[in-house]
C-alpha positions in Angstrom: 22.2 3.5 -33.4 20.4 7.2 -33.6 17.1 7.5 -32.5 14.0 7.5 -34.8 12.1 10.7 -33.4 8.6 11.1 -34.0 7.5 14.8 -32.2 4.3 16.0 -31.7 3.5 19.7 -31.5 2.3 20.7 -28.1 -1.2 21.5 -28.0 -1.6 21.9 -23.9 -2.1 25.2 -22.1 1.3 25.3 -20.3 4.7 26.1 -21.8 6.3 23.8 -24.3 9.4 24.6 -23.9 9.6 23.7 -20.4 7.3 20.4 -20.9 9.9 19.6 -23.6 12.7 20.3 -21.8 11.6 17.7 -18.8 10.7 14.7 -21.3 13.9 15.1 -23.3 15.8 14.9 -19.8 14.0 12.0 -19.3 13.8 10.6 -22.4 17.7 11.0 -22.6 17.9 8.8 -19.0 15.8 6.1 -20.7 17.9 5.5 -23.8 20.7 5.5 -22.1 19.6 2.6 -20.2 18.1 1.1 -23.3 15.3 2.6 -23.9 13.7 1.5 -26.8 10.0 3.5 -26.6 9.4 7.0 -24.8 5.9 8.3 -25.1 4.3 11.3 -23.5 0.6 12.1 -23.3 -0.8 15.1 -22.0 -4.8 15.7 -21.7 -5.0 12.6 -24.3 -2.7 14.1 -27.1 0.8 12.8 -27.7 3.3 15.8 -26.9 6.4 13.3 -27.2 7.1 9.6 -29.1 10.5 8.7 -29.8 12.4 4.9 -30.7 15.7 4.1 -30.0 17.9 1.2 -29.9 15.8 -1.0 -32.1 12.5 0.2 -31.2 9.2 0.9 -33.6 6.0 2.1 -32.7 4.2 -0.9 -34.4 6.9 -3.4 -32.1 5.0 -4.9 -29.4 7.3 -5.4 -26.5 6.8 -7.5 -23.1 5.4 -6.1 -20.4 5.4 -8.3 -18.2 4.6 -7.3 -14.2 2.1 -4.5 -16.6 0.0 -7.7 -17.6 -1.1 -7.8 -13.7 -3.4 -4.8 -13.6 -5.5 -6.1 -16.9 -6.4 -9.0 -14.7 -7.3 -7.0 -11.8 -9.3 -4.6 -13.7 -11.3 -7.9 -14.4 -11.4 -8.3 -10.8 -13.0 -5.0 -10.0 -15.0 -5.2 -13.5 -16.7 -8.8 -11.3 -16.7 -6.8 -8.2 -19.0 -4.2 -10.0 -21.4 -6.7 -12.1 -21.7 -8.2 -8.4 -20.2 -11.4 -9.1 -17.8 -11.3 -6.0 -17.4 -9.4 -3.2 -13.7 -8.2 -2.8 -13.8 -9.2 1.1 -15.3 -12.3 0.9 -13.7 -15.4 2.2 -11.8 -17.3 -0.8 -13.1 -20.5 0.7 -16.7 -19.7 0.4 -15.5 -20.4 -3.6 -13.1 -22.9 -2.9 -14.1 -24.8 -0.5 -11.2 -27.1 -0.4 -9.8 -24.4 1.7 -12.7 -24.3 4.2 -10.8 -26.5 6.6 -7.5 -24.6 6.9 -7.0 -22.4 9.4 -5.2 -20.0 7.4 -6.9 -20.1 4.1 -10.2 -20.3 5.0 -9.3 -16.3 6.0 -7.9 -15.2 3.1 -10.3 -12.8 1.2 -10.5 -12.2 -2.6 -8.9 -8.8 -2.1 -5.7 -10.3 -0.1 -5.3 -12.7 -3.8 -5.4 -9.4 -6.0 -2.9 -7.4 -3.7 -0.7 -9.9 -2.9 -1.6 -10.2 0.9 -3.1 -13.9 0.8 0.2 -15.0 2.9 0.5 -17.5 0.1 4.2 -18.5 -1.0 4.7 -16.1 -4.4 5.8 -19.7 -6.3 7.6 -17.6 -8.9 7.9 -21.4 -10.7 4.4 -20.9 -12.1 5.8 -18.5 -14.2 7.4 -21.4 -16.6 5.5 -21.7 -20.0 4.7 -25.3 -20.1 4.1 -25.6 -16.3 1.2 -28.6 -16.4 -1.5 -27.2 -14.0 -0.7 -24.0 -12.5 -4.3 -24.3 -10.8 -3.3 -27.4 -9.0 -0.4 -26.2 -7.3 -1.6 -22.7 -6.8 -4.3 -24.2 -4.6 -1.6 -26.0 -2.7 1.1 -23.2 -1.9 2.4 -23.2 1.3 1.1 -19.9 3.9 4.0 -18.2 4.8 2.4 -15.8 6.9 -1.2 -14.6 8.4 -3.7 -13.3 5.6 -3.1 -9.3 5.6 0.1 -9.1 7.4 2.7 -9.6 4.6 3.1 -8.5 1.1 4.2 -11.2 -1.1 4.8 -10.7 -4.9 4.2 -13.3 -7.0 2.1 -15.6 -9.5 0.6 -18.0 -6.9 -2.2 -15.3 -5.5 -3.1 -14.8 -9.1 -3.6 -17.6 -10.3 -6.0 -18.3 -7.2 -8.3 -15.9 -8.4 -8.4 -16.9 -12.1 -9.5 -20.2 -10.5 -12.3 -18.4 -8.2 -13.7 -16.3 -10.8 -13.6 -19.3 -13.0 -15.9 -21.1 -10.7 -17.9 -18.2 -10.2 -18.5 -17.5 -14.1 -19.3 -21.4 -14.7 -19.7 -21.4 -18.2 -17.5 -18.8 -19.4 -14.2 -18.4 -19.1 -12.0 -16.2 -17.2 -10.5 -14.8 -20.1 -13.5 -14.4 -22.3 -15.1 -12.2 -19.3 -11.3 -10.6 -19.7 -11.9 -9.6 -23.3 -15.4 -8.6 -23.3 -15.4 -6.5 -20.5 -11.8 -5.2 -20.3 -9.9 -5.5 -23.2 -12.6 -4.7 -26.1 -13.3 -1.2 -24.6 -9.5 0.0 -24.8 -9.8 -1.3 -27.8 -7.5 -4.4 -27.7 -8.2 -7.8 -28.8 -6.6 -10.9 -27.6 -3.1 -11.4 -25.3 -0.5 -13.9 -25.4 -1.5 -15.7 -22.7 0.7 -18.1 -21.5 -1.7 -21.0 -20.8 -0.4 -23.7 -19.1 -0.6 -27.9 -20.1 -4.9 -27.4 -18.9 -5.3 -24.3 -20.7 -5.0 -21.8 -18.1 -3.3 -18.5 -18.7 -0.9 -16.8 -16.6 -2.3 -14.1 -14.8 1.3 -12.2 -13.3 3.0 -11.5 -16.5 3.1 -12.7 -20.4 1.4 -10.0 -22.3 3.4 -8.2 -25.5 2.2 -4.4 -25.8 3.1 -1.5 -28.1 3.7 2.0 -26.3 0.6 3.3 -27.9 -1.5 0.5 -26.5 -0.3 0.5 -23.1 -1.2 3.8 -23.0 -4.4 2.9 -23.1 -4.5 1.6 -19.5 -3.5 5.7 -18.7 -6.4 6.6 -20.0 -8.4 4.2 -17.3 -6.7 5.7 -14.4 -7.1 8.7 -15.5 -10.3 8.8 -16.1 -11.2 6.8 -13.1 -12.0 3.6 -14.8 -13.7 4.1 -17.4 -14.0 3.3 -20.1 -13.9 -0.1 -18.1 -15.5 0.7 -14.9 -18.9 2.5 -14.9 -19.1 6.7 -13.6 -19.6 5.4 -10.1 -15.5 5.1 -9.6 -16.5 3.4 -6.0 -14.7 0.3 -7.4 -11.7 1.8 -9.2 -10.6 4.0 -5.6 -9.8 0.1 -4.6 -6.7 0.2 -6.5 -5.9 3.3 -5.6 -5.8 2.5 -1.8 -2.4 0.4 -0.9 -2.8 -2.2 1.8 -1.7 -2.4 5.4 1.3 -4.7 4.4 2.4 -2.3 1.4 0.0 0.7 1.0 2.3 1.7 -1.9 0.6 -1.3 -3.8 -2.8 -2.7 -4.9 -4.4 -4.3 -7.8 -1.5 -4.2 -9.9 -1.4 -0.5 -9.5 2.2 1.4 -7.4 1.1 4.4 -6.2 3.9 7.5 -4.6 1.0 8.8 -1.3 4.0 8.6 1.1 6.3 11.3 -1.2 5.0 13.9 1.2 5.7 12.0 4.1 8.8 12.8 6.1 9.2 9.4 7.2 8.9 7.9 3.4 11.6 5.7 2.3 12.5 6.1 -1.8 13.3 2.5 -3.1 13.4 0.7 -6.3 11.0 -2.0 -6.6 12.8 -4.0 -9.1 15.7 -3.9 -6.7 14.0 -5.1 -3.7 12.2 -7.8 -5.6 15.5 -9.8 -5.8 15.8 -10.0 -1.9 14.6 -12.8 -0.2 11.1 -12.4 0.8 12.7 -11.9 5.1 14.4 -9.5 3.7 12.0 -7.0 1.8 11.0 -4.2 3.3 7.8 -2.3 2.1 7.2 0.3 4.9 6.4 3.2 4.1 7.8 3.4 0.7 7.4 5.8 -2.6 8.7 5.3 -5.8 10.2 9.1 -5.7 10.2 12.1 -3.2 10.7 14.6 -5.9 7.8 13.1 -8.5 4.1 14.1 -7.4 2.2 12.3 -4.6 -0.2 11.4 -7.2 1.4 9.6 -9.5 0.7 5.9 -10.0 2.5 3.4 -11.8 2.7 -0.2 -13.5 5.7 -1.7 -12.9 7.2 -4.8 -15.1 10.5 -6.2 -15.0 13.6 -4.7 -16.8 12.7 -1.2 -17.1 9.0 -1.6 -18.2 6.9 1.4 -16.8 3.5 3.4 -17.0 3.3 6.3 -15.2 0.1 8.2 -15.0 -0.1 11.8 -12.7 -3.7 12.8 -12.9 -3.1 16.3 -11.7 -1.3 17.2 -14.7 -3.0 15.0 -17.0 0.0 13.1 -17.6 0.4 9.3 -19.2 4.5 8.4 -20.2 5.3 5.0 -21.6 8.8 3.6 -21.3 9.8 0.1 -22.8 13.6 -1.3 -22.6 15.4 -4.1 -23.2 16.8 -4.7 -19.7 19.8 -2.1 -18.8 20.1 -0.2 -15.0 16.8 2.0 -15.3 15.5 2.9 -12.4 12.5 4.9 -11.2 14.0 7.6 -9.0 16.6 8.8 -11.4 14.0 8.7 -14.4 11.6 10.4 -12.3 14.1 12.7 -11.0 15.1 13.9 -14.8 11.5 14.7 -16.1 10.2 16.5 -12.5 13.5 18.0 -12.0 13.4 19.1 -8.0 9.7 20.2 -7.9 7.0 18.3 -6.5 
């Protein structure tokens, strides 16, 4: 099927020829592993949006892992309003957990970047699960708080559950729409909710390329329009962690391309080892792309990449296929850092 090309003149202060030359490299990568949306901001304006294999602009498509950094906007939007503390002990909340050795020291940020030590229970991931809550709460620890990164829905929905408590009579994803999504402009998600109502904090969400986009805008800009000027709270999710400092509040970041001892992987890839088996040392998504860059990763090709030092949002929505983030990377950077 031929591509339906929408182009955009270039209105940046930098050479079009050579920005064009470095999306449709990349662009071309995409399609070919079924790409269905490719769209290129710089300084705001659209220099590139192209559809392929079935794509439309106005087709929302699952972003799934991408739905993870909404929520912890929310997070960090709580943080700010001084409804939580982002280091305080989980149990103070729950206080089920008060008595466990090894809950009772897992802090709020641990939940948010997947450091609680909590068993990832990818089950709670099923649409009609009957109380994700319930068996969140009850996940095994598989490790000490802070020591391991463990990706999955379990640390998640622990947090909805805490911040529900702490908002008593609103909900967590009323606070979500108010403060998060109704200043990108977006109105309500698919959700997920489970057989008590409870939505599905890791993945679930349905997004055109446009209004992804959006969420470039917020890192770009710091946090705003989300966050307020003081962008103390959005450097949190531009930090990493000890157990993955590639990784935090549903944000990827590339800080160790400059490192000689950085190791490129492919998080997709290492997301189907078992959990003994993942590695998340000193990783970056690419040694050629800038340090800089940050991304949101869902599964089967979904991807946001934002590189504030050249302005730069790109959108990329598939339908499954081999794409990978080194070679994409690779074809719109070429060798330069």
């Amino acid at each position: 099927m031929k591509s339906k090309w929408i182009l955009f003149a270039c209105l940046i202060a930098v050479p079009c020829s050579t920005l064009a030359q470095d999306f449709a490299a990349a662009e071309a990568y995409s399609v070919k592993m079924g790409g269905m949306a490719f769209l290129a901001k710089v300084d705001g304006k659209i220099v590139r949006e192209t559809y392929s294999n079935g794509g439309d602009k106005n087709i929302p498509q699952k972003i799934y892992s991408g739905t993870k950094a909404f929520w912890s906007l929310t997070a960090l939007v709580a943080a700010e309003e001084g409804l939580l503390k982002l280091d305080e002990p989980v149990a103070n909340t729950i206080p089920e957990w008060a008595d466990d050795k090894t809950k009772s020291k897992i802090v709020i940020r641990d939940l948010l970047n997947f450091t609680s030590g909590l068993s990832p229970m990818p089950e709670l991931h099923e649409n009609d699960h009957p109380n994700r809550t319930a068996a969140a709460l009850k996940a095994r620890s598989l490790a000490q708080p802070g020591e391991r990164f463990f990706y999955g829905p379990a640390s998640l929905q622990v947090f909805h559950e805490v911040l529900a408590r702490k908002l008593k009579k609103k909900t967590p994803t009323r606070f979500l729409e108010r403060e998060v999504l109704s200043p990108l402009g977006l109105g309500s998600q698919r959700y997920l909710p489970d057989g008590k109502g409870v939505p599905l904090l890791a993945a679930g969400w349905l997004q055109t390329a446009r209004q992804w986009s959006g969420m470039g805008r917020v890192i770009l800009e710091k946090g705003e329009p989300v966050l307020d000027e003081d962008d103390r709270f959005f450097a949190e999710a531009m930090k990493g962690g000890k157990a993955n400092e590639a990784y935090a509040f549903g944000f990827w970041n590339n800080h160790a391309a400059e490192s000689k001892r950085s190791r490129e992987i492919d998080v997709e890839t290492m997301m189907e080892r078992k959990l003994i088996a993942q590695s998340w040392k000193n990783i970056c998504l690419s040694k050629i792309a800038p340090a800089d860059l940050v991304a949101c990763i869902g599964s089967y090709g979904q991807r946001l990449y934002v590189v504030p030092s050249k302005k730069l949002v790109i959108v990329r929505l598939g339908k499954g296929g081999d794409f990978k983030d080194a070679p994409f990377l690779k074809a719109l950077f070429g060798e330069k850092k």
